[in-house]
N, C-alpha and C positions, 0 to 999 in steps of 0.2 A: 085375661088380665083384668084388675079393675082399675076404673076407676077413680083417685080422690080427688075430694072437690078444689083444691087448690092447685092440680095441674094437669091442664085437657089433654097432654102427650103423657107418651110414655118413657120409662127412665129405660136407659141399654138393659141395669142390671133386673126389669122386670119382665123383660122379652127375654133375657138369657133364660129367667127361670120357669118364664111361661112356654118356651122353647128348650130347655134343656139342656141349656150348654151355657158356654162361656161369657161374661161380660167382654172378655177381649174378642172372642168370637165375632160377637154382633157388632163391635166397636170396628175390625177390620172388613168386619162384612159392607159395616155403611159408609166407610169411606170410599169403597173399591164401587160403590155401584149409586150411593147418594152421597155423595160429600160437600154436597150447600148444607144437609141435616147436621151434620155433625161437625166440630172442630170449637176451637177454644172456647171451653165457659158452657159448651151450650152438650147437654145427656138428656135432654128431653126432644122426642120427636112425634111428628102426630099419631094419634094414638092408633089409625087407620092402619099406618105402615109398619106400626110395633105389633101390631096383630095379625098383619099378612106376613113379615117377617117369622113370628113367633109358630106360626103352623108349617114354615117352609125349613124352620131348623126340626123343630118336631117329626116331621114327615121323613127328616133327613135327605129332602133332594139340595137342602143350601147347604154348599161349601164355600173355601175362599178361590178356586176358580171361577164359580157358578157368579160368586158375589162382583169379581173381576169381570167377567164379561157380560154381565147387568149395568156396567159403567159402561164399558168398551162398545157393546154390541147389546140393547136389549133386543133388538126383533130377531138375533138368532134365540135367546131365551126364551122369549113369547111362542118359537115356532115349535121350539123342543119341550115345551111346558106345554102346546098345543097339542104335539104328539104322545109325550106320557099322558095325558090324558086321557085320550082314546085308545091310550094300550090300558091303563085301569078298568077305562067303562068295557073292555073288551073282557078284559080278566073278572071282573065280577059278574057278567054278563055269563063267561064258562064257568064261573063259580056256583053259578043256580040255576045252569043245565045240567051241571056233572055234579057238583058236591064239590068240596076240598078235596086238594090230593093229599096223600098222609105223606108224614115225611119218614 
């Protein structure tokens, strides 16, 4: 996402696009898990969490559970985002000892 000079956040509807999906998406996403950021008048959030946001809808691991229990619960999120991680570094790790598998 970029930047302009008149607003240091980011608007929902440019993490939707910079993510791939929906303004209503991202809109339920941040109530469920930030909802000081968002609510009447205010579609600008800092521009930090519109860009970790925007790679987590991309990647496709943010849903509207995922975004619920980031309000609810983030250190089971932190633990399971700790552990896909180290299933990826795993998985690219057998990716350039073996090669791709074909499908």
């Amino acid at each position: 996402m970029t930047s302009t000079k008149r607003h240091a956040g980011a608007s929902l509807t440019e993490i939707a696009a910079a993510g791939g999906t929906s303004h209503t998406q991202v809109r339920r996403t941040l109530v469920s898990a930030f909802p000081t950021l968002v609510g009447r008048g205010r579609n600008m959030i800092p521009r930090e969490v519109g860009d970790l946001l925007a790679v987590t809808f991309r990647g496709g691991v943010m849903s509207r559970p995922t975004g619920r229990m980031l309000g609810e619960d983030p250190a089971a999120v932190l633990e399971a985002a700790e552990a896909l991680a180290e299933l990826a570094r795993r998985a690219l790790a057998d990716r350039q000892q073996n090669g791709p598998v074909a499908a």
